[in-house]
C-alpha positions as CSV (number, residue, x, y, z in Angstrom):
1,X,0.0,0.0,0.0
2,X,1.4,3.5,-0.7
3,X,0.3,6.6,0.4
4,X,0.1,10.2,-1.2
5,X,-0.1,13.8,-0.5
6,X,-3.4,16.1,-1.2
7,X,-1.0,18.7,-2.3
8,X,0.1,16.5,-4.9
9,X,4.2,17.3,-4.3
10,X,5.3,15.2,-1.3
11,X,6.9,11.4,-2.4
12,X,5.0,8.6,-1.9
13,X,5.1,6.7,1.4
14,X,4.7,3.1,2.7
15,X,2.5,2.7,5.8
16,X,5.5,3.1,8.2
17,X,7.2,6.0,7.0
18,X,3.6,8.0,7.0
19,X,3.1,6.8,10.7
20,X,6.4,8.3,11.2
21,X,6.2,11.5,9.4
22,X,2.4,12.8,9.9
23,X,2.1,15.8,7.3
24,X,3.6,15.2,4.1
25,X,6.8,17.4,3.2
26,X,4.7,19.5,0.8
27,X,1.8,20.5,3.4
28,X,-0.8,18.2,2.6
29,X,-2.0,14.9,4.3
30,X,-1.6,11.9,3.4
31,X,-4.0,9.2,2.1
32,X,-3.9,5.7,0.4
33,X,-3.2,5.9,-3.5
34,X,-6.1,3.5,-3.9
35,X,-8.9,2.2,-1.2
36,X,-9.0,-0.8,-0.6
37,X,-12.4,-2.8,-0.9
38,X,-14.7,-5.2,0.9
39,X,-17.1,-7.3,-0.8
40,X,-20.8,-7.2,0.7
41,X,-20.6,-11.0,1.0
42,X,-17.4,-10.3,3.2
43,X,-18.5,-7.9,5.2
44,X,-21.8,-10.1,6.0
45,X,-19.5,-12.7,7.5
46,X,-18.1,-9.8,10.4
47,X,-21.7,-10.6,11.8
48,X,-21.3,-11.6,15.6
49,X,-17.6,-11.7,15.5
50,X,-15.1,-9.8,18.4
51,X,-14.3,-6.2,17.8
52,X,-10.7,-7.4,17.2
53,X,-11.4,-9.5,14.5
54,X,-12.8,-7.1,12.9
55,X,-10.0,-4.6,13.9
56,X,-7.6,-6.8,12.2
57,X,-9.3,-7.1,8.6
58,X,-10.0,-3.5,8.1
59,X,-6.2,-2.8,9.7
60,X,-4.2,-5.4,7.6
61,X,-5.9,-3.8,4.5
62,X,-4.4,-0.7,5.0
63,X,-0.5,-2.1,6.1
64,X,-0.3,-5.2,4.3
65,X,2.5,-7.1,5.3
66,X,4.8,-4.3,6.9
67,X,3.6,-5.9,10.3
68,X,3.6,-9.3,10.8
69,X,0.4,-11.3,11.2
70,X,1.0,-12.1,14.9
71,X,2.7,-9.0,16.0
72,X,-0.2,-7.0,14.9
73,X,-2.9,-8.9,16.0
74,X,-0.9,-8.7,19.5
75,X,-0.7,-5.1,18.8
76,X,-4.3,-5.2,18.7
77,X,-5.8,-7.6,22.0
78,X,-3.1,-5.4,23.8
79,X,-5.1,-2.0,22.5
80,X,-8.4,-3.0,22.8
81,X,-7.9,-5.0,26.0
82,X,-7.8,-1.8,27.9
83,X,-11.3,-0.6,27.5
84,X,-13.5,-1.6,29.6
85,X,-16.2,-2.5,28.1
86,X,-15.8,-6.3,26.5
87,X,-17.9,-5.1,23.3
88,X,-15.0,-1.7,22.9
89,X,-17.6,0.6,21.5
90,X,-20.4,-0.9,22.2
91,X,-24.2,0.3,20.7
92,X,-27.4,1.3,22.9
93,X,-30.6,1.5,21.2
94,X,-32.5,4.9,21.9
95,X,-35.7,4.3,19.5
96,X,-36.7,1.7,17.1
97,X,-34.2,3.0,14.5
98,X,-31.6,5.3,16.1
99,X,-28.5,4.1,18.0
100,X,-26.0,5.5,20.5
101,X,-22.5,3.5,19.7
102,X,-20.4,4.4,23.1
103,X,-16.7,5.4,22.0
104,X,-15.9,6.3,25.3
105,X,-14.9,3.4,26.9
106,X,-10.9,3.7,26.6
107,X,-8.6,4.7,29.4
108,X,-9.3,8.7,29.0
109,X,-13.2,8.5,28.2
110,X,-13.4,9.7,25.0
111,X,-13.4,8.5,21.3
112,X,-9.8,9.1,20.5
113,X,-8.7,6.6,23.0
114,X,-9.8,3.8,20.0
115,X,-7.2,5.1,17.6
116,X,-4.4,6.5,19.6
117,X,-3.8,3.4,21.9
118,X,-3.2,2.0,19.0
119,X,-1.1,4.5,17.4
120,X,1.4,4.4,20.4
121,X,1.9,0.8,19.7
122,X,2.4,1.4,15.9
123,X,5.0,4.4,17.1
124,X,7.0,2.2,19.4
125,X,7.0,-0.5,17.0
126,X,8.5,1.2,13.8
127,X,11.0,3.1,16.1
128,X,12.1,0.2,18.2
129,X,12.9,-1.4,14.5
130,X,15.0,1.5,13.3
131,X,16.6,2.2,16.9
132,X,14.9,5.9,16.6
133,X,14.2,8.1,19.0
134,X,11.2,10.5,18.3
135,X,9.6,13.6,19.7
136,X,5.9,13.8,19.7
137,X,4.5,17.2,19.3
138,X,0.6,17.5,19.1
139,X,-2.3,20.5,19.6
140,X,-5.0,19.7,21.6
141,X,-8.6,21.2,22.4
142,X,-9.6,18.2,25.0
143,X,-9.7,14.8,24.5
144,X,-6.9,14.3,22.0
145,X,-4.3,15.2,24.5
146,X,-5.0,13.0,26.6
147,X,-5.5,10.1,24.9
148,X,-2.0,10.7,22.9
149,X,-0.8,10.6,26.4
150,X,-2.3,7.6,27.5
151,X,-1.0,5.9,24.4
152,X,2.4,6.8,24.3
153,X,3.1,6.9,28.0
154,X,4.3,3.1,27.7
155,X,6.9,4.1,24.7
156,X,10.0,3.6,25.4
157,X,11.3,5.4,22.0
158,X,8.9,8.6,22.5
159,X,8.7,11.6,24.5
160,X,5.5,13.5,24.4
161,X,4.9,17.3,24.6
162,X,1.3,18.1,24.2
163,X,-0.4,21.8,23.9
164,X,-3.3,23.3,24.9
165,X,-5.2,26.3,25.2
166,X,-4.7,27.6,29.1
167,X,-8.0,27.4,30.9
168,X,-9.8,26.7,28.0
169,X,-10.5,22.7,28.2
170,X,-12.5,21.6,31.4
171,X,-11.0,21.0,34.4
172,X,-11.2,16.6,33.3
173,X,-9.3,17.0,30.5
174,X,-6.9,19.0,31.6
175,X,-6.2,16.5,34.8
176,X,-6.1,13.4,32.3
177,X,-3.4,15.4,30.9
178,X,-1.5,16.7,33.4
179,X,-1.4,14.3,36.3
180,X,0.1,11.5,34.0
181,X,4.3,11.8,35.7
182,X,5.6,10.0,33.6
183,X,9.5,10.7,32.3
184,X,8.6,11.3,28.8
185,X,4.9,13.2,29.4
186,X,5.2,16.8,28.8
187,X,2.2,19.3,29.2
188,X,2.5,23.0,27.6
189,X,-0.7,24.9,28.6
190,X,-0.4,28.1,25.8
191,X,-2.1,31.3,26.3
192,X,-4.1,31.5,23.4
193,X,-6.8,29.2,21.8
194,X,-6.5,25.6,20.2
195,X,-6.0,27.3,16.8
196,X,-2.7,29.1,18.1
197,X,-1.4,25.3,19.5
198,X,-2.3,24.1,16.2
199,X,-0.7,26.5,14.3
200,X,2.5,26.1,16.3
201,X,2.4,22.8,15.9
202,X,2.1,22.7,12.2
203,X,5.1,25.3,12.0
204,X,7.1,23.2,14.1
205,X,6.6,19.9,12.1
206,X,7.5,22.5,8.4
207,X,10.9,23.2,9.9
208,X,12.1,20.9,12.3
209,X,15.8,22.7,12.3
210,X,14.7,23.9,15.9
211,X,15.1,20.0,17.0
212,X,19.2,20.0,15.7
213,X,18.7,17.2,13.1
214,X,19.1,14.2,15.4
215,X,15.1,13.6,16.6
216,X,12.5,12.4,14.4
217,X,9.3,14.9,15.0
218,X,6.2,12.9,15.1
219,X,2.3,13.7,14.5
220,X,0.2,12.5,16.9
221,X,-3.5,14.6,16.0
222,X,-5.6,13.7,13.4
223,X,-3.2,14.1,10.6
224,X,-1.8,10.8,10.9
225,X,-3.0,8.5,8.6
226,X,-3.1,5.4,11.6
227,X,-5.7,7.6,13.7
228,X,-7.9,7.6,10.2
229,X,-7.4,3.9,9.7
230,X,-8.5,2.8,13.2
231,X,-11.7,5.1,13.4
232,X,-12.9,3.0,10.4
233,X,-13.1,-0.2,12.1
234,X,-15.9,0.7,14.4
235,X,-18.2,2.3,11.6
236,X,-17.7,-1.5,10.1
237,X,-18.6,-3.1,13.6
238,X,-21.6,-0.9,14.7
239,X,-23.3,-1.0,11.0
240,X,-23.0,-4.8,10.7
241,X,-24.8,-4.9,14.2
242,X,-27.7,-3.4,12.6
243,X,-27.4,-5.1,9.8
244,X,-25.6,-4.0,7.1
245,X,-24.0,-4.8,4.3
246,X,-28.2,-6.3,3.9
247,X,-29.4,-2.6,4.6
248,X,-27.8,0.7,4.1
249,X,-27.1,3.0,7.6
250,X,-26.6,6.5,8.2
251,X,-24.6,8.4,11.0
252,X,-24.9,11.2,12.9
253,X,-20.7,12.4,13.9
254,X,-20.6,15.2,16.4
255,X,-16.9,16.8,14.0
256,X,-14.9,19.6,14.3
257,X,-11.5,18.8,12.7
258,X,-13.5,16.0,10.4
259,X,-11.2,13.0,11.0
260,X,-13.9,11.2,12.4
261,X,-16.4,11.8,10.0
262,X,-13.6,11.1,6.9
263,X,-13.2,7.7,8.7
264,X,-16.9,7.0,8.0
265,X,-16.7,8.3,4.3
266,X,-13.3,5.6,4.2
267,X,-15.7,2.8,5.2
268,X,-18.2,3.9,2.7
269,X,-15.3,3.8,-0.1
270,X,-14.5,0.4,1.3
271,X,-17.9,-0.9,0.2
272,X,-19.5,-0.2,3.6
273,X,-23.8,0.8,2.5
274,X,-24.2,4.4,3.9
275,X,-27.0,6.3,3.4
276,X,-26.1,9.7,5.0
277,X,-23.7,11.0,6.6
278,X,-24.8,14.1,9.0
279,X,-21.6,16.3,10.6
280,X,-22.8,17.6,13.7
281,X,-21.2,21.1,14.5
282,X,-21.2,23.8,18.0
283,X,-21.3,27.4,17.3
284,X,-18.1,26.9,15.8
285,X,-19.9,26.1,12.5
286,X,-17.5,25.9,9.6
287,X,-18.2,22.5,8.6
288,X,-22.1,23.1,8.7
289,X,-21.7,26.3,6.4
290,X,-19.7,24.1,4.0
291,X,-21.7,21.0,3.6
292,X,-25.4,23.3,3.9
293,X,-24.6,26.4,1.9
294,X,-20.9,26.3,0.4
295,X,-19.6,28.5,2.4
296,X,-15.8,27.6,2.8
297,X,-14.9,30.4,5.2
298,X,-12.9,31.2,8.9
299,X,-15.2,32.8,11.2
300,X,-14.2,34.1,14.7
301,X,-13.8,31.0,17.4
302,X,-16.1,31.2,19.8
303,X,-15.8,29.3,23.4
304,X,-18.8,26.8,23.6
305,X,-20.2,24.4,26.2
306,X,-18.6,21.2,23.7
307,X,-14.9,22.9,23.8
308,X,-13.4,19.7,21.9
309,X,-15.1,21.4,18.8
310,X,-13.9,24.8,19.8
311,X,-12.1,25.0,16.0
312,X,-12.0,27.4,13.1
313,X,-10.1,25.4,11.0
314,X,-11.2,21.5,10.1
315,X,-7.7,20.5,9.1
316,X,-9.1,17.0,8.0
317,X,-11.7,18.5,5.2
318,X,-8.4,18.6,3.2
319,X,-9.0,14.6,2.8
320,X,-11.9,14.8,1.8
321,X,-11.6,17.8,-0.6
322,X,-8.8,15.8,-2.6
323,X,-11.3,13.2,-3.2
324,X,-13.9,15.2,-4.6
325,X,-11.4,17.0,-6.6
326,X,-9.8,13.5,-8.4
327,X,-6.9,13.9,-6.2
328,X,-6.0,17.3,-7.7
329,X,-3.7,18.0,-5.8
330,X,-3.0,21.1,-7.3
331,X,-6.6,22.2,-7.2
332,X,-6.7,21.7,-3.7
333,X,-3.4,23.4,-3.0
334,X,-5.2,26.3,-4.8
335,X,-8.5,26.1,-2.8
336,X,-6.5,26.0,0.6
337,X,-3.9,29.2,-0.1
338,X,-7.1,31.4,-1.2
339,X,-9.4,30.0,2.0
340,X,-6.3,31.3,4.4
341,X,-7.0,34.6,3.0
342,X,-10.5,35.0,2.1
343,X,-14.0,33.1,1.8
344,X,-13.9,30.4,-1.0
345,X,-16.6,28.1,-2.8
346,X,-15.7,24.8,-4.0
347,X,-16.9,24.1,-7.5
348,X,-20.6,23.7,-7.6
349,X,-20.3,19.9,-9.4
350,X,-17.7,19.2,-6.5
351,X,-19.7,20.8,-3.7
352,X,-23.5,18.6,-5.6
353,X,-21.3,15.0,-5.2
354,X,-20.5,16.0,-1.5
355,X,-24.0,17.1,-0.8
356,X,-25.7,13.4,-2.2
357,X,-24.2,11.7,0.9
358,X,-23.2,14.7,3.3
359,X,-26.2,17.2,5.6
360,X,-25.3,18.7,9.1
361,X,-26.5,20.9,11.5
362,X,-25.3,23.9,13.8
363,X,-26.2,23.4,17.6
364,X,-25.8,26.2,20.1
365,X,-25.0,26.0,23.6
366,X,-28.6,27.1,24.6
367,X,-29.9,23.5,22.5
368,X,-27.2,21.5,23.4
369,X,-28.4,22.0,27.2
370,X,-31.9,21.1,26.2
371,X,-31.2,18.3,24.1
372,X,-28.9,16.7,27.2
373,X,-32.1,17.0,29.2
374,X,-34.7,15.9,26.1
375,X,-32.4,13.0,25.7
376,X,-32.2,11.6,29.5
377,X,-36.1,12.4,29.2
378,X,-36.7,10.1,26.3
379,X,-34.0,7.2,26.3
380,X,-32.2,7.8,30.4
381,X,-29.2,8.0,28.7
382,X,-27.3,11.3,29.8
383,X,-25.5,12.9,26.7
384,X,-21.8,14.8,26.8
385,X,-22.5,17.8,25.0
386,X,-20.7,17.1,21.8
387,X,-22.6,14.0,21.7
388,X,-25.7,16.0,22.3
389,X,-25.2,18.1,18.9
390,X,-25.0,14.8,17.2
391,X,-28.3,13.3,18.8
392,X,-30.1,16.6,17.6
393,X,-28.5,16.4,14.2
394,X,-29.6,12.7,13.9
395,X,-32.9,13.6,14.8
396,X,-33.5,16.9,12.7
397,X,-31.2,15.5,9.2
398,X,-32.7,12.4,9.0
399,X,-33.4,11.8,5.5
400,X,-35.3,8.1,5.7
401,X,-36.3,6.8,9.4
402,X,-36.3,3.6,7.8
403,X,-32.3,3.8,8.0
404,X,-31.0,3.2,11.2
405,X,-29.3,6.1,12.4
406,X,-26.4,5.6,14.1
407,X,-25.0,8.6,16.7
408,X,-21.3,8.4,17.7
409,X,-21.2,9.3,21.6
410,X,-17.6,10.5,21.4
411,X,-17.1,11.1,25.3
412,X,-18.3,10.3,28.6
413,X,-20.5,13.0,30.1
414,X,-18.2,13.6,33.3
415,X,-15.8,15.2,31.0
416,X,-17.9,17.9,31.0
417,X,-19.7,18.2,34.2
418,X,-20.2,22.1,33.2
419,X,-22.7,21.3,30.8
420,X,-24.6,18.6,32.5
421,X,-25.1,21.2,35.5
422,X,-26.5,23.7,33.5
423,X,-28.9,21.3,31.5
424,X,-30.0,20.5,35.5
425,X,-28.1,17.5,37.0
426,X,-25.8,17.1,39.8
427,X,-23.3,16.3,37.6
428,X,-22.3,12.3,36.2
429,X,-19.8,10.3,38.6
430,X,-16.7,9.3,37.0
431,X,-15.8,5.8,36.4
432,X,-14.1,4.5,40.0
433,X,-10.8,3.7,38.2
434,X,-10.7,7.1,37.9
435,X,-12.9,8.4,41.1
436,X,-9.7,10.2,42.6
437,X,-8.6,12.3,39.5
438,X,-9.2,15.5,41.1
439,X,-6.9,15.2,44.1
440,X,-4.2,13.3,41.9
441,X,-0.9,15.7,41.6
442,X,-0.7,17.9,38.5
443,X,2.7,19.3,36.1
444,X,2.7,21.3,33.4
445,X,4.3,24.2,32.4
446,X,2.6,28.0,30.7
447,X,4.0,29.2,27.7
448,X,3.2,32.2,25.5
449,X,2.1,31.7,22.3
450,X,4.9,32.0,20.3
451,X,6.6,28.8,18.6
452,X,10.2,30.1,19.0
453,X,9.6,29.6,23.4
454,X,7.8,26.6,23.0
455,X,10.7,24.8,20.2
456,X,13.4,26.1,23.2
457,X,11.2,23.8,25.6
458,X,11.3,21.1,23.6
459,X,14.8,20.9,22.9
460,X,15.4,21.6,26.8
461,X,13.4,18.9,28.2
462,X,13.5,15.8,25.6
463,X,15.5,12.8,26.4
């Protein structure tokens, strides 16, 4: 399998080196030259098999034989096996046709724990057979951050330094963060917002001089390929469960930075039946005006009660626009420069081949707080409030109710106790393995927002 840029420029890659390198030399991201596919009759014989099994089909498809058979499979158990939940994301039903699938059963609570347990191992893997050492350098507005963390803790051939926007993620995610001590664990917390820690991120990984030319920088966010691939398995699990490939099925994804969501549209390329796909947005709405009105433009960010989609930028679109431009490459590259510096369209015939699988819907704070309380009303399941916009996307988008709908629930709902307060409850519990989080010890460090003092940080604290 190789792997190439949507800006067209950057050499093509096998699995390992994109793991290792994240954003391709010329700016873009990378994706596989050519999908790989799934028969129906092969994806009706998933039905009633582990999560891991499936994890393993949809994974070797996408590495081939870079890993052996029984390394990654033990890559896999080893992953999985620390959720806890025996199903891994399991799926609730709220009605007669729309689902919940939990994807927040991993060590941090949150959805990202599914691909970036498994992205540590991959990491630690590759380096540990080139005898590397590599600096991890990620932007985070939540639940990323921790998870990475979580995942790469364990390394031995990684040290982690992860940013986020000070006092701007809740008070859990910041303590899965920063009460992890662990030798290689670094926490930057950078006065500004998550676009400043992305962008600071993104200028790091362009010019990597800063590092002396004897660390390998590492992507850890969404722009790594192997956080794409494993978000696919679980849109392949939870719509055989309701019987596909026999019937189409539709999701509702509560996005931001659209990895998720182009992990479903992967599944769909696969040969997975989708019907629909809704994107689920906060106030923060730049996916929403895209997909509803083509209207490819930055608006102001604005601090919402669902801060993981606190973004002005979705840096996975990208994906997703190289596919409806024939991987253009250079069409893309165009679209992106002009966006940075004023509102763009995409081509109309583009923008029509998006819209025949893609709808979505804006949620404010004020109707994420009464969807949380419609929800526990109707189904006594008590919604985080990303998982909330999704619920009320899934229920106002639907195009056929005789689809099952499918809503991810990318977090637990005591990562955001905030929210559930104000919609009128006492708050959710956390899990008991993680009852004592708030009096555990925390370290991290403030920094400005300027790349220059965070790079000197770096160099002064890696191993």
């Amino acid at each position: 399998m190789r792997y190439i840029s949507t800006r067209g420029q950057a050499p093509a890659l096998n699995f390992e080196d994109v793991v290792l390198t994240g954003l391709a030399s010329d700016g873009g991201l990378y994706v596989p030259e050519t999908i790989p596919q799934f028969s129906a009759e092969e994806i009706a014989s998933w039905a009633g098999l582990p999560y891991t099994d499936i994890a393993y089909k949809v994974m070797h498809a996408f590495i081939g034989d870079e890993i052996p058979t029984d390394t990654l499979k033990g890559m896999i158990e080893d992953t999985y096996g620390t959720f806890k939940h025996d199903a891994v994301t399991p799926l609730k039903q709220l009605d007669s046709n729309h689902y919940l699938l939990e994807l927040f059963h991993g060590p941090t609570l949150a959805f990202k724990d599914v691909a970036l347990q498994m992205l540590g191992r991959l990491l630690d893997h590759f380096l540990g057979k080139r005898n590397e050492h590599a600096v991890i350098m990620g932007a985070t507005s939540g639940d990323t951050g921790s998870a990475a963390i979580e995942g790469c803790k364990p390394c031995d051939h990684v040290d982690i330094f992860i940013l986020h926007p000070y006092n701007r993620v809740s008070e859990v995610q910041r303590r899965q963060m920063t009460t992890v001590l662990a030798d290689n664990v670094f926490n930057i917390a950078v006065e500004g917002n998550f676009d400043d820690c992305q962008a600071i991120v993104k200028e790091s990984f362009n010019n990597q001089s800063f590092l002396g030319g004897n660390t390998r920088l590492v992507a850890v966010n969404s722009i790594n390929w192997a956080r794409i691939m494993a978000q696919v398995v679980y849109y392949f699990v939870s719509a055989v469960a309701v019987g596909a490939p026999h019937r189409k099925v539709s999701f509702s994804v509560p996005s931001a930075n659209f990895g998720d969501v182009f992990a479903g549209y992967i599944a769909y390329k696969m040969g997975l039946p989708v019907n629909q796909f809704v994107v689920a947005t906060n106030a923060n709405d730049i996916l929403h005006r895209v997909i509803s009105k083509n209207d490819f433009s930055k608006q102001p960010l604005l601090h919402t009660l669902s801060p993981s989609m606190d973004i002005v930028v979705s840096s996975n679109f990208e994906r997703l626009l190289f596919d409806l431009y024939d991987n253009d490459g250079a069409a893309v590259e165009d679209l992106l420069k002009r966006f940075n510096n004023e509102p763009v369209q995409i081509e109309q015939a583009r923008w029509d081949k998006a819209r025949k699988l893609f709808d979505s819907l804006s949620v404010d704070d004020e109707t994420t707080i009464e969807v949380i309380k419609e929800a526990f009303e109707r189904t006594g399941e008590l919604l985080d409030p990303h998982t909330a916009t999704g619920y009320r996307a899934a229920e106002t988008c639907n195009r056929d109710k005789s689809v099952p709908m499918i809503t991810l629930a990318t977090a637990h709902p005591a990562k955001f106790e905030d929210a559930i307060v104000k919609a009128g409850f006492k708050g959710a519990p956390l899990p008991a393995h993680m009852a004592d989080l708030m009096e555990r010890e925390e370290r991290f460090s403030v920094l400005p927002a300027d790349a220059e003092a965070i790079q000197a940080f770096v160099v002064d604290n890696k191993r």
